[in-house]
KOLRO-677875 format. One record per residue (C-alpha): x, y, z; residue in one letter; residue number from 1. Coordinates in Angstrom, 3 decimals. Example, Ala and Ser with C-alpha at 12.3 -4.5 7.8 and 13.67 -1.06 7.14 Angstrom:
2
R       xx       yy       zz rest  nr
R   12.300   -4.500    7.800    A   1
R   13.670   -1.060    7.140    S   2
// end
This chain:
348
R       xx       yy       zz rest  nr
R  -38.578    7.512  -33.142    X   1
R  -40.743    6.342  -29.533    X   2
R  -39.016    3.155  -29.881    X   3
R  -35.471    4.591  -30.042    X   4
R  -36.337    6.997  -27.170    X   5
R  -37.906    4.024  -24.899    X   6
R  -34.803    2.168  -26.166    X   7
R  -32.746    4.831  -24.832    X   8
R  -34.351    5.572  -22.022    X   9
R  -34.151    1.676  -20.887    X  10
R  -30.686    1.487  -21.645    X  11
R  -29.901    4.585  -19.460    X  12
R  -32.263    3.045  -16.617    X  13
R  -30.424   -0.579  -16.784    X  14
R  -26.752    1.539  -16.664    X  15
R  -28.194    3.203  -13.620    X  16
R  -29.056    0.304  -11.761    X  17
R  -25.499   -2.024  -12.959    X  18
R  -24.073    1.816  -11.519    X  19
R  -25.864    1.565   -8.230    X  20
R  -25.400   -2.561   -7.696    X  21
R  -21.780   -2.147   -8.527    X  22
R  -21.626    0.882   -5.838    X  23
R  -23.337   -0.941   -3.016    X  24
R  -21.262   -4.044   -2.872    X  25
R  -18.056   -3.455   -0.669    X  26
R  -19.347   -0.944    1.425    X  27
R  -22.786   -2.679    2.103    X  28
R  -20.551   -5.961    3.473    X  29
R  -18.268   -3.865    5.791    X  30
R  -21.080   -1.806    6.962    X  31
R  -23.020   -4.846    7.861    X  32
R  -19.738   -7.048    9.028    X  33
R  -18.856   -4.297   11.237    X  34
R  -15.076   -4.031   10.197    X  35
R  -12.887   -4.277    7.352    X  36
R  -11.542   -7.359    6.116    X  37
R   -7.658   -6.313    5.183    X  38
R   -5.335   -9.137    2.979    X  39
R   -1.343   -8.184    4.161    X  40
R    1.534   -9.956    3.905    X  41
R    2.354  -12.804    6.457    X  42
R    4.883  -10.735    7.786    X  43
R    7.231   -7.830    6.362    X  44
R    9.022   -5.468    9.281    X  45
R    7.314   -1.971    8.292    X  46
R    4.517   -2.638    6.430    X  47
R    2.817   -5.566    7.912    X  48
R    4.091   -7.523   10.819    X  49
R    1.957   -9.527   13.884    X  50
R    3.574   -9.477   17.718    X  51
R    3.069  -12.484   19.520    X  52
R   -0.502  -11.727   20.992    X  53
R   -1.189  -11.253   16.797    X  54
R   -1.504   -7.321   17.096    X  55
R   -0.312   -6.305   13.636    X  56
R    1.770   -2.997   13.094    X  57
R    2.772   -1.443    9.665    X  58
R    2.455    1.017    6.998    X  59
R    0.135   -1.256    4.874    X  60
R   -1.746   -1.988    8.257    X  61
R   -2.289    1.226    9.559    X  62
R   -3.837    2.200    5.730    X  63
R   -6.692   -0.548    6.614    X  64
R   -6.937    1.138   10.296    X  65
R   -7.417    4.744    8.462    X  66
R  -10.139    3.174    6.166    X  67
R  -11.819    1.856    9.313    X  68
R  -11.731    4.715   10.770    X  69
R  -13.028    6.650    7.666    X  70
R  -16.347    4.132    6.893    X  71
R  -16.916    2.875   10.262    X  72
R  -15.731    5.948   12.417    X  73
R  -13.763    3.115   14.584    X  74
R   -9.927    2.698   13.133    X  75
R   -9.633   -0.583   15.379    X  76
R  -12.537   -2.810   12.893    X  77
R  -10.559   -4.333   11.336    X  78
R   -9.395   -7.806   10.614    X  79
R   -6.358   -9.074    8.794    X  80
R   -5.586  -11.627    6.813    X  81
R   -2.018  -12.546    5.909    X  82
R   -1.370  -13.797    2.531    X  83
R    1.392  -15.130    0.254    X  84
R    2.259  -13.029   -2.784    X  85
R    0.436  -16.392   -4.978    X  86
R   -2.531  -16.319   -2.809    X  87
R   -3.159  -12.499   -2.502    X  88
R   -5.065  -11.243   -6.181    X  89
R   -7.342  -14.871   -6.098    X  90
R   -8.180  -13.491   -2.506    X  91
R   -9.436  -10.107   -3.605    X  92
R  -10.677  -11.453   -6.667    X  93
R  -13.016  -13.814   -4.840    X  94
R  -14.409  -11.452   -2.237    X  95
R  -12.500  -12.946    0.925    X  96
R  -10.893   -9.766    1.617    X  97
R  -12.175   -6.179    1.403    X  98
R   -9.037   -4.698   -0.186    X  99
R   -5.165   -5.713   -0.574    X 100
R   -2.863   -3.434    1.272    X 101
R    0.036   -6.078    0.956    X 102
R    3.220   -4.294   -0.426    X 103
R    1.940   -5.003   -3.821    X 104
R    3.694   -3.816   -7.233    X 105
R    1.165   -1.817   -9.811    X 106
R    1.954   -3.075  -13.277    X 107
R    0.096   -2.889  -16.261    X 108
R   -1.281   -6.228  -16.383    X 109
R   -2.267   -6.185  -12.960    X 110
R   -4.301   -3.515  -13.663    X 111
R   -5.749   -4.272  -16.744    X 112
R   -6.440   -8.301  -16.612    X 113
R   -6.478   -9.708  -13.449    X 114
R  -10.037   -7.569  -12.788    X 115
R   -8.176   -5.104  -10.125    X 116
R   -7.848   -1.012   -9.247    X 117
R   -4.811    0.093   -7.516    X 118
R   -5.990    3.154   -5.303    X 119
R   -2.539    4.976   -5.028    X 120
R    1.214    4.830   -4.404    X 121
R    2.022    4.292   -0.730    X 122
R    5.374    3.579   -1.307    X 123
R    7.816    4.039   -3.939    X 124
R    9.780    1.534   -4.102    X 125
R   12.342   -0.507   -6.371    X 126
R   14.266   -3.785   -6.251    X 127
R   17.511   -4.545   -4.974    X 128
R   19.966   -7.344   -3.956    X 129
R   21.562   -8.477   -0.518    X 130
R   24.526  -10.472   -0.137    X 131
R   26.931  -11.547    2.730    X 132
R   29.819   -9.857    2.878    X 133
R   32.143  -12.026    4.789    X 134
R   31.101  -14.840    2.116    X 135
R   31.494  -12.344   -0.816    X 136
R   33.685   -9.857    0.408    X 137
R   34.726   -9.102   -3.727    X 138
R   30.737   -8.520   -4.370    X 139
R   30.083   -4.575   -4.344    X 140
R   27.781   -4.357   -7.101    X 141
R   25.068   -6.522   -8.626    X 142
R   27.003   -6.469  -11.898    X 143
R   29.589   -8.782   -9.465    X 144
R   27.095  -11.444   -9.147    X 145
R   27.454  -12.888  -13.258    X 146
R   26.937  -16.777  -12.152    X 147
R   25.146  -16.088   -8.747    X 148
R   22.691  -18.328   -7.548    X 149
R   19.638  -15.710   -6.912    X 150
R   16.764  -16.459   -3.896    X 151
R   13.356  -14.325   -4.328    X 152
R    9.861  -15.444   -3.592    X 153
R    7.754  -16.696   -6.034    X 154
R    4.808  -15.121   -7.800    X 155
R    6.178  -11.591   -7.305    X 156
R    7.607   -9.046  -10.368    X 157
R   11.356   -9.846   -8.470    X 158
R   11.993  -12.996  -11.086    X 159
R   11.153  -11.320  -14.585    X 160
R   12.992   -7.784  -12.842    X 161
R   16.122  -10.539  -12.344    X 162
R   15.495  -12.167  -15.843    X 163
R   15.763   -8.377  -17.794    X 164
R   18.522   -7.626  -15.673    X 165
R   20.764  -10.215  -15.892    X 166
R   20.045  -10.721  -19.759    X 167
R   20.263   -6.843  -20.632    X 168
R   23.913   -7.154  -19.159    X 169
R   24.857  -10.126  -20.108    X 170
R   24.717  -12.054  -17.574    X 171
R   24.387  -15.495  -16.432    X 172
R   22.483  -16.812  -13.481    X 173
R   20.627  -19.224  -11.660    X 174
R   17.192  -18.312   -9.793    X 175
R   15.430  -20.521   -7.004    X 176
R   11.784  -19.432   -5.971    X 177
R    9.688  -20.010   -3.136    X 178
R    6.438  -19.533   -2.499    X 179
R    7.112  -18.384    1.047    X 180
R    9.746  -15.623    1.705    X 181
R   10.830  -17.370    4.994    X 182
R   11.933  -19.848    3.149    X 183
R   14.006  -17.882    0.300    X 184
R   15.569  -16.183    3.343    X 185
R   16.735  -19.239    4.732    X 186
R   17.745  -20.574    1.889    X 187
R   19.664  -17.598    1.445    X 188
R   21.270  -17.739    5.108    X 189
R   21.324  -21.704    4.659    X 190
R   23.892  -20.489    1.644    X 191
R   21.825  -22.200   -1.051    X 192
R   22.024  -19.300   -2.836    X 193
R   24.682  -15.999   -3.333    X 194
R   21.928  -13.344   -3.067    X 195
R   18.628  -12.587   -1.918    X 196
R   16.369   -9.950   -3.921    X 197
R   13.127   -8.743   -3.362    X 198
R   11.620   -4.856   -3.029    X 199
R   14.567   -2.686   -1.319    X 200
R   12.774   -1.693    1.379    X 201
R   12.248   -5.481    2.555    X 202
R   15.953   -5.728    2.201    X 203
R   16.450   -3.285    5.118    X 204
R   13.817   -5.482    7.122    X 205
R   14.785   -8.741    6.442    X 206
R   18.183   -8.193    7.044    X 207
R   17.236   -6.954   10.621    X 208
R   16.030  -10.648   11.161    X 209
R   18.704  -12.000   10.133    X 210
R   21.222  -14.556   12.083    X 211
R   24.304  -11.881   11.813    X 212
R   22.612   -8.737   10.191    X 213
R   26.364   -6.640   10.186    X 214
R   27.884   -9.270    7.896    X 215
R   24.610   -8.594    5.188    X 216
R   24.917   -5.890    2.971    X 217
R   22.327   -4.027    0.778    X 218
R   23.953   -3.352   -3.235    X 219
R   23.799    0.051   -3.845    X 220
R   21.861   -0.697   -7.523    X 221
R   18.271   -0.659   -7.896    X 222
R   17.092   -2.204  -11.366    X 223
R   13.411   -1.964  -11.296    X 224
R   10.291    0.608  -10.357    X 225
R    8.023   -0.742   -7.654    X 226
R    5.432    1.272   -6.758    X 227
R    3.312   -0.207   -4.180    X 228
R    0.139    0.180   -3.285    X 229
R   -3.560   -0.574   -1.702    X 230
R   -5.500   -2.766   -4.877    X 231
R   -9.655   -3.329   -5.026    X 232
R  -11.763   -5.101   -7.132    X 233
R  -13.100   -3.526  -10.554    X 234
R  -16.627   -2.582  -10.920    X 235
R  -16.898   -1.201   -7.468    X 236
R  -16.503    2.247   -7.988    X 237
R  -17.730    3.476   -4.577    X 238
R  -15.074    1.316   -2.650    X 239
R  -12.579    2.246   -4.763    X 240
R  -13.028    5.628   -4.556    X 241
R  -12.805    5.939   -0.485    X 242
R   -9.748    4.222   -0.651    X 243
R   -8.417    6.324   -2.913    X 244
R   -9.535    9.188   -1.210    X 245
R   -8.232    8.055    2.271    X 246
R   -4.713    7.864    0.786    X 247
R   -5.213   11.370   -0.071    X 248
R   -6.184   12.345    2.924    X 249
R   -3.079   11.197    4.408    X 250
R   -0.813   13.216    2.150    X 251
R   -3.338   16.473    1.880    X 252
R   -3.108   16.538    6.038    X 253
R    0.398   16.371    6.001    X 254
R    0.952   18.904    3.381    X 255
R   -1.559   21.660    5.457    X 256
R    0.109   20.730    8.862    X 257
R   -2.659   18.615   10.584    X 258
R   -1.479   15.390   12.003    X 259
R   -2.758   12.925   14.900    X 260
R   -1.659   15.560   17.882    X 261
R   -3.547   18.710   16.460    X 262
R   -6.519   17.607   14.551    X 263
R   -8.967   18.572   17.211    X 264
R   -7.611   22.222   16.942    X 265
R   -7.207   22.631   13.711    X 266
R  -11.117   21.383   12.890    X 267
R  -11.968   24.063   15.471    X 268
R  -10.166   27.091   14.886    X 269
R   -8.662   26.812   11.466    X 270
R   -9.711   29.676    8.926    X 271
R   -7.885   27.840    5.626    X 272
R  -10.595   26.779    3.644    X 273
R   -8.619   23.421    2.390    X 274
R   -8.571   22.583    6.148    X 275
R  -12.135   22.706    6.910    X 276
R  -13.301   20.976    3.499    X 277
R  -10.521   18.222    4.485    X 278
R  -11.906   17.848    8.084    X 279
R  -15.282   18.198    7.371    X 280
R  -15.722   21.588    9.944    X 281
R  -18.785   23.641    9.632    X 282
R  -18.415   26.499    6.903    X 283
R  -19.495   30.109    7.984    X 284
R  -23.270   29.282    6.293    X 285
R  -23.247   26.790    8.983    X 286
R  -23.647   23.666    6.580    X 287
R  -20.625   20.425    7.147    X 288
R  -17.638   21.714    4.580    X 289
R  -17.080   18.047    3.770    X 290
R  -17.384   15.889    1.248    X 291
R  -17.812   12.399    2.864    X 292
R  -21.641   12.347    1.974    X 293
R  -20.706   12.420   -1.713    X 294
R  -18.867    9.232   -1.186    X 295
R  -22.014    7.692    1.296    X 296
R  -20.104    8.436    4.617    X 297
R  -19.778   10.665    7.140    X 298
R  -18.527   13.624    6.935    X 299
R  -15.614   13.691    9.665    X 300
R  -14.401   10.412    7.435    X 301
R  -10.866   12.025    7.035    X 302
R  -11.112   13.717   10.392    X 303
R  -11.500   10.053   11.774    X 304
R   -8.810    8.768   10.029    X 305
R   -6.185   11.494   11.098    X 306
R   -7.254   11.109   14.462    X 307
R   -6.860    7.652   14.923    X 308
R   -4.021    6.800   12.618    X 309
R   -2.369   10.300   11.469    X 310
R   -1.264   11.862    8.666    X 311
R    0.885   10.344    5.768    X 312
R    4.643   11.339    7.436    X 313
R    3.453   10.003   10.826    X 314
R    2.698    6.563    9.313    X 315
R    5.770    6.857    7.333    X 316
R    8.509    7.656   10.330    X 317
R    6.781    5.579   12.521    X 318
R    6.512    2.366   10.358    X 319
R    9.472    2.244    8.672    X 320
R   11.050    5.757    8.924    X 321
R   13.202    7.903   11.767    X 322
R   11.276    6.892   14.407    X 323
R   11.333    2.896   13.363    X 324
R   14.591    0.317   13.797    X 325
R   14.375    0.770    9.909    X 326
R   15.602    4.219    9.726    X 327
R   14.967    4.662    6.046    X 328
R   15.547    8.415    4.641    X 329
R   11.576    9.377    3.045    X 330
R   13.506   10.111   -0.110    X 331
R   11.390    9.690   -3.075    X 332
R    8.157    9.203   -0.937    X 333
R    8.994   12.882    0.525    X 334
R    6.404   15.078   -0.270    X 335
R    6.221   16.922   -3.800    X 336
R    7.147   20.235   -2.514    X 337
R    9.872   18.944   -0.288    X 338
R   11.185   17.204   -3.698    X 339
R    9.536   13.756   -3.358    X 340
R    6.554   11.865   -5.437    X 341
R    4.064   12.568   -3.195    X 342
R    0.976   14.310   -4.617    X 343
R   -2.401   14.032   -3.851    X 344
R   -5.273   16.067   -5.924    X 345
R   -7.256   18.516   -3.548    X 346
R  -10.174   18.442   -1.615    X 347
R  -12.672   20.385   -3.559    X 348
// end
């Protein structure tokens, strides 16, 4: 019966420590880099895009900026590193990059084999199909393209999406891949091929870039769910789970009203108790009403991240929404109570 116990007990000591090794990895490296190292794409209007002095703008890249903010208190530590859709899992996998906020798909087998979390849904999303109009002018629909020749990039979910699609109706097509999406959109403008398809919402951007954007037209079909999100390596459950949490920040702080222009106030004079657990103010006991010390930082973490970067709708408009050249409606990434998929559990 000792030896079972001491068996126990040993097994329940070696857990602990596998627990706390896992938990000290990611955060441990940006803590002692001094910023965040962020994998994005090498270039998508919206989500992640560099100027010509390499400042990069986005939705994906102003996630990084709010986990900066959140772990190191400074939303501006962090460096990016653009990859291809092929090059971006083998990049988390293998440690070069903190976490993947790359307008990446979560499947199932991304999830499950590839040795990967995906933190959240920062965009819903789903794929569509582009086509020039003055070349086409009979193609309305994507059930008009039967014999197309379709462009997409390589190494994405866009070329088994094409293959069910096509097939399920009957189809017939031809695909060509690239492992560059610069080079399936010339290809496409080059008039190698009848269509271009990729994630909707890089349809709007792309086609903003291109030679004659008013004779490209978006098909009205979507045929696939993309849900897009930040992804982190498995078996670091304390980097996963500020992630996580700093995506919910962004969509709790919308939902109670707080944004980039009235954090300071609300942390200060707010009486709603959801408010001063989300911003970390001092309760009436006079303890911090936060909950970053139960993740192993501070305790203004989401206060930091609102600050510097704002609330989910801010990134949203300003990236990609009413106040961007994209002008895309929030529709289903409207949140819940306005009729949208954005939820986030509470603070508590």
């Amino acid at each position: 019966m000792k030896n079972k116990l001491l068996t126990l007990m040993l097994g329940a000591a070696a857990s602990l420590v596998l627990a706390g090794a896992a938990s000290a990895g990611t955060l441990d490296d940006v803590r002692q880099h001094g910023f965040v190292q962020c994998g994005v794409s090498q270039g998508l209007m919206g989500f992640s895009v560099p100027d010509a002095q390499n400042n990069w703008t986005g939705m994906d890249v102003d996630f990084c900026r709010a986990i900066a903010a959140a772990v190191l208190g400074d939303g501006t530590k962090v460096k990016f590193t653009p990859l291809t859709a092929k090059e971006r899992f083998t990049a988390l996998q293998s440690g070069e990059i903190d976490v993947l906020s790359r307008n990446t798909t979560w499947t199932m087998s991304r999830d499950t084999s590839l040795g990967l979390k995906f933190a959240g849904i920062m965009y819903y999303d789903g794929q569509g199909f582009i086509v020039n109009k003055t070349k086409h002018p009979n193609v309305a629909s994507v059930k008009d393209l039967g014999g197309a020749t379709v462009c997409t990039q390589s190494g994405t979910t866009t070329e088994l999406n094409i293959a069910d699609y096509f097939k399920s109706h009957k189809m017939d097509y031809k695909l060509l891949t690239f492992e560059k999406n610069d080079e399936a959109i010339a290809a496409y403008q080059d008039g190698r091929c009848d269509s271009y398809s990729t994630d909707q919402s890089g349809l709007y951007a792309q086609r903003l870039k291109m030679q004659s954007p008013d004779d490209n037209v978006v098909l009205p079909e979507i045929i696939s769910k993309e849900p897009l999100g930040p992804v982190v390596r498995q078996g670091d459950d304390a980097w996963f789970n500020i992630v996580k949490w700093v995506y919910f920040a962004l969509v709790n702080a919308e939902e109670l009203g707080i944004t980039s222009k009235n954090v300071d106030e609300m942390k200060a004079t707010s009486t709603d108790p959801e408010v001063k657990r989300l911003l970390g103010a001092t309760s009436d006991d006079g303890t911090a009403a936060g909950f970053g010390i139960g993740m192993g930082i501070d305790e203004s973490w989401a206060f930091d991240a609102l600050k510097q970067v704002g609330n989910y709708g801010e990134i949203f408009d300003r990236n990609v929404g009413k106040d961007s050249p994209l002008k895309i409606a929030r529709g289903k990434n409207e949140l819940w109570m306005n009729g949208g998929l954005q939820y986030a559990p509470p603070v508590r």
